[in-house]
N, C-alpha and C positions, 0 to 999 in steps of 0.2 A: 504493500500500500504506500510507502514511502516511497519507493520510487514511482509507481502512478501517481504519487500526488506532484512530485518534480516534474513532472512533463506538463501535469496539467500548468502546474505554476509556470511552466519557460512557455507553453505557448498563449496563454495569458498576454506572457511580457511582447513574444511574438504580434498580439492581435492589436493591444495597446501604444506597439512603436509604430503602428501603419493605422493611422487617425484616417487619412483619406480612403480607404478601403472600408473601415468599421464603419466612416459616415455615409457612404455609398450603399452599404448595405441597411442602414436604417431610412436617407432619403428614399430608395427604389420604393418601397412600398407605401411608403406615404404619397410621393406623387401617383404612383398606378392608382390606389384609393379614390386621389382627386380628382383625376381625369377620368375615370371608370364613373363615379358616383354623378359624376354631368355630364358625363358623352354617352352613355348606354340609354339611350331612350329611342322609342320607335312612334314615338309622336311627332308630325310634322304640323311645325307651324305657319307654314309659308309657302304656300304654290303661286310660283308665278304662271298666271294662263290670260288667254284673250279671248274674247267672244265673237267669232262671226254670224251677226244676224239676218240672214239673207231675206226672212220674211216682213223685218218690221211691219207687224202689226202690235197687237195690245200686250198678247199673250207672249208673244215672243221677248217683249220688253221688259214683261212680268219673270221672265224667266233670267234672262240675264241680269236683271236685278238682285234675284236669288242669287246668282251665281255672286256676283260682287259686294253682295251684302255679306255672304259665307267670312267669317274670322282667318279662314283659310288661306281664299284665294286672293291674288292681287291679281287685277287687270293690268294689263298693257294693251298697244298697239290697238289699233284700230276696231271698233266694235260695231262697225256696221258695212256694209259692201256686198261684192259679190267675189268671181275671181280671182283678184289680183290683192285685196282683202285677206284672202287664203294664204296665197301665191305668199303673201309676205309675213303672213306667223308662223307658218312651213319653214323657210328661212330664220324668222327667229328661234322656230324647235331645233335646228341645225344647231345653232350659236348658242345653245341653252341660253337665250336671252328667256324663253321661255322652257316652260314644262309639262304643259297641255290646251289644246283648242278646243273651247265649244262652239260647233256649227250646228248652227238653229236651219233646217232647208227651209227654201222659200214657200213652200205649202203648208206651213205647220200649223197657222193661224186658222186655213182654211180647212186642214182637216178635222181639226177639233174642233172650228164650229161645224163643220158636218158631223160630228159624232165619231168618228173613223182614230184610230189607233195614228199617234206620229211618232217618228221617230228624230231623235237627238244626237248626235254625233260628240262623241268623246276620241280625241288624237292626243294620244299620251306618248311623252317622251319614256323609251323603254331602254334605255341607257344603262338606267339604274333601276331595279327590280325591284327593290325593296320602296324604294319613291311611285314606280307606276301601282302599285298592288295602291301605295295607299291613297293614292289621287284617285285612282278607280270606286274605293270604298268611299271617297270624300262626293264624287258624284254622286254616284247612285242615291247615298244618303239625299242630296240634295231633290234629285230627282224622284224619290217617294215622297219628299215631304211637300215639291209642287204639284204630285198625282193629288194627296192627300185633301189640298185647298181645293183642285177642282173637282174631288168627288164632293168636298163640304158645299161645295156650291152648287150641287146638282146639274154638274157637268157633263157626268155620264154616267154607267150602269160597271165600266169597269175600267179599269186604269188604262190610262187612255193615250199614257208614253212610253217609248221603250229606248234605251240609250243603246246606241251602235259605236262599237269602240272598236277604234282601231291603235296598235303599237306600231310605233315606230323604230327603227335599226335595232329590235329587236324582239320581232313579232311572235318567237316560240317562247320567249319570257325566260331564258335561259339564266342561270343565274352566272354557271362559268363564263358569259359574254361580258359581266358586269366585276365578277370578280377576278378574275386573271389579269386584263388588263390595270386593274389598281392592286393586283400583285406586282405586277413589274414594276410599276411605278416604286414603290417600296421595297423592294430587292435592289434593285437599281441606285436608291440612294442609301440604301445599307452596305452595299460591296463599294460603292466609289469613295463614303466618309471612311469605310471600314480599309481600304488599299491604302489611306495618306495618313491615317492616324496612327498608325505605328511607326512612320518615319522617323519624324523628330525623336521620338519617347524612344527609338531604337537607339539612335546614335546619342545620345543623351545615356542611356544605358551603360552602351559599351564604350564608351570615353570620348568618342570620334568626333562630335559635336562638335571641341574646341578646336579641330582642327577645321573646320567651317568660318567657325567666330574669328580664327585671324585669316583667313581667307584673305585675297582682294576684293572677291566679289560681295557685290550689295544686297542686302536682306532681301531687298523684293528680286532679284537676280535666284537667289538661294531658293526663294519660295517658290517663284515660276520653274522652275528647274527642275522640281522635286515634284510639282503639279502635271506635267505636260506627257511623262511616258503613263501615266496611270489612266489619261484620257484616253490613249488609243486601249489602253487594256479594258477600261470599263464599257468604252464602246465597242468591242469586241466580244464582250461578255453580254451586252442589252441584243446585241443582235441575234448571237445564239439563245437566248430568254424567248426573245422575239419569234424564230424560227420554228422555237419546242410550241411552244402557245400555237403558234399557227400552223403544224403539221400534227401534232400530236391530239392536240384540243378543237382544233378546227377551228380557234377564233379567226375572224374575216378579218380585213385590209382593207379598207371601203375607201381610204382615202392617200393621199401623196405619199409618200415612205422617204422622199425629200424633207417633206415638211414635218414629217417626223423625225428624222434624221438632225435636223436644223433645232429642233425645241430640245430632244436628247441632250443635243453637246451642252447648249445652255445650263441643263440641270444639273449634267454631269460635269461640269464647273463649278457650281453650287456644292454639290456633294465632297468633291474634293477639295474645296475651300473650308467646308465645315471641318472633313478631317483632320487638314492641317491646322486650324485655329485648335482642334481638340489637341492635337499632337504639339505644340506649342505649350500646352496648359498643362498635360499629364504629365508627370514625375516619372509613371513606369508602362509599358506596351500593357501590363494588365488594366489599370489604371484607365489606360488609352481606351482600351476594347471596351471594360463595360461603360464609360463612359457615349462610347459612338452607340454601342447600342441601346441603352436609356434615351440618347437624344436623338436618333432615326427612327428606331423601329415603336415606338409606345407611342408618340405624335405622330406618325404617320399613318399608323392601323385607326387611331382612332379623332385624330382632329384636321383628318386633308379631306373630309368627304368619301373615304374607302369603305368604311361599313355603315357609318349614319352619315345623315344627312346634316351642312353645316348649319344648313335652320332649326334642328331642332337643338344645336347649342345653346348651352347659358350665352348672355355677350361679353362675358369675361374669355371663356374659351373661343367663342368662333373668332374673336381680335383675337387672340393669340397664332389661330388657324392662318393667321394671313403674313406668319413670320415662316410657316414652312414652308418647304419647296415643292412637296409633296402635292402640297392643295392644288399646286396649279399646275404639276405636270399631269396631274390625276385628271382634271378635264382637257386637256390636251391630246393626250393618249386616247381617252374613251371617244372624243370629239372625230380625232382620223381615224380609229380603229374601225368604230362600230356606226359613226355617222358621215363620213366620208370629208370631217367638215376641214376646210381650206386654211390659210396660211392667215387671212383678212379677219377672224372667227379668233385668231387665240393676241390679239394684238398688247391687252393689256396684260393677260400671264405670262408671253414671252419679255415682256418688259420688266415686272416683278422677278421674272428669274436670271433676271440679268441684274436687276440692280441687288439683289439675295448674293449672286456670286460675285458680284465685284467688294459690295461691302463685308463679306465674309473673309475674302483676300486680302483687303487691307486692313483688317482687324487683326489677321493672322502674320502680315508681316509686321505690324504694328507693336504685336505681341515677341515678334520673335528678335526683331532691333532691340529690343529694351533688356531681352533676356543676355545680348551679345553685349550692350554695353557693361549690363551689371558684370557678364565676365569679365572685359576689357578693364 
């Protein structure tokens, strides 16, 4: 027993001299806690959709009222036309400017005052599985409880509407079309911060660093340097990701693989930028690792939009949501994959994931100048 009790007591002293590891392990679960106990909700509180009313009449106004009255829904775009009315929230479905249309046909008025059954059209963006099921459930409910008024009103003898829904880019309602795509997205930023984070904390390690720090070259020299081979390896790695997804999974390719390709690199500069600001800050490669994986992989499963929706966040988290990379390669990716959509369609997340990885880069040579003078 005395000598189990000396081991227990040295690794004591063992657990005690690595403060940054013991606090790593009591942070990890207090933030999973926090982020878990306000991002796991399957409440949505926000669809954006538009109404096209082809028949303005009474009825028909009486229903898109409903609709916009709903706590739910938010209008956009144009609420009355014909064609080209369509034509252009079709377009906004592309650009998830929107997330579902309702098109009211132009006989709706007149078949229910003839007594005759109409029909209501629901175009749901089917992108995301888990969002079209509940837009589907947020209809219909609507859609009973305007049967309801016109049977109170002695409207008719039996419900007298029926919603015809159509999906969009993903009309079998698949759920691996929804989720492998915001897998990659998060594989992608977990192997590229995960490739540069152990750089620094390596040579830092084994003593090599200080022959860096008298180097001649200049801190943003060192950092670009140690950034630039791990690009072609992570985008060698997202293409093979890419290839297994779409031979093995059969997810489609509906749109440019250029303009995939273009939004990639962006991220995967982000990613490796974050590495390196990690690898600048950690003491040790262990250090390094769980710290890349607490900050890629637990923000990105659950505050980019991958498995809930950013509306149903607190707004403490969804503003958080908008510091990751994640959020915006995740509509990016699902936008060319699964809806074909164009380079014109992601103008403001290509911009966020460029100003992500520039300010992540200079934070990180920022960090690594100050670490070279304090040697000096």
């Amino acid at each position: 027993m005395g000598r189990i009790k000396a081991i227990i007591v040295k690794e004591f002293f063992h657990i005690l001299r690595d403060p940054r590891s013991l606090t790593m392990v009591f942070i990890t679960p207090l933030v999973m806690i926090f982020i878990l106990g306000y991002s796991v909700s399957y409440d949505l509180d926000r669809v954006d959709a538009a109404v096209i009313d082809q028949s303005q009449g009474r009825q028909s106004r009486r229903l898109a009222q409903a609709f916009a009255a709903n706590r739910v829904f938010v209008m956009h775009g144009r609420e009355s036309g014909g064609e080209l009315a369509l034509a252009e929230a079709e377009e906004m479905l592309r650009g998830r400017s929107l997330r579902a249309i309702i098109v009211i046909p132009p006989d709706f008025d007149r078949r229910l005052a003839a007594g005759r059954p109409a029909e209501v059209g629901l175009v749901i963006d089917g992108s995301d599985v888990n969002v079209a099921n509940l837009v589907l459930q947020y209809g219909e409910r609507i859609l009973l409880d305007f049967n309801a008024g016109l049977l109170a009103g002695g409207g008719a003898a039996a419900l007298p509407l029926r919603l015809d829904t159509k999906v969009f880019f993903n009309p079998e309602a698949r759920s691996q079309f929804f989720f492998i795509p915001g897998l990659i997205a998060v594989i992608l930023l977990m192997i590229s911060a995960m490739l540069t984070s152990l750089s620094i904390s390596r040579e830092r390690e084994t003593g090599s660093i200080a022959l860096l720090f008298i180097s001649p070259l200049r801190s943003r020299e060192i950092i670009v340097g140690k950034t630039v081979p791990y690009i072609i390896v992570a985008l060698l790695d997202g293409a093979v990701i890419l290839l297994f997804a779409r031979f093995w999974f059969g997810i489609p390719l509906r749109g440019s693989l250029l303009v995939l390709l273009a939004f990639a690199l962006l991220y995967i500069v982000a990613g490796l930028s974050l590495g390196i600001l990690i690898s600048t800050t950690a003491p040790t490669q262990r250090t390094a690792m769980l710290a890349t994986l607490l900050i890629t992989m637990l923000p990105s499963f659950l505050l980019s939009g991958f498995i809930f929706p950013l509306d149903s966040l607190s707004p403490v988290l969804r503003a958080l949501s908008y510091a990751i990379p994640a959020t915006y390669f995740l509509r990016i990716i699902r936008g060319v994959v699964l809806k074909g959509a164009e380079l014109r369609h992601f103008w403001f997340e290509g911009a966020m994931l460029a100003v992500l990885g520039a300010a992540l880069l200079a934070a990180a040579t920022r960090k690594f100048n100050r670490q070279r003078k304090a040697a000096q």
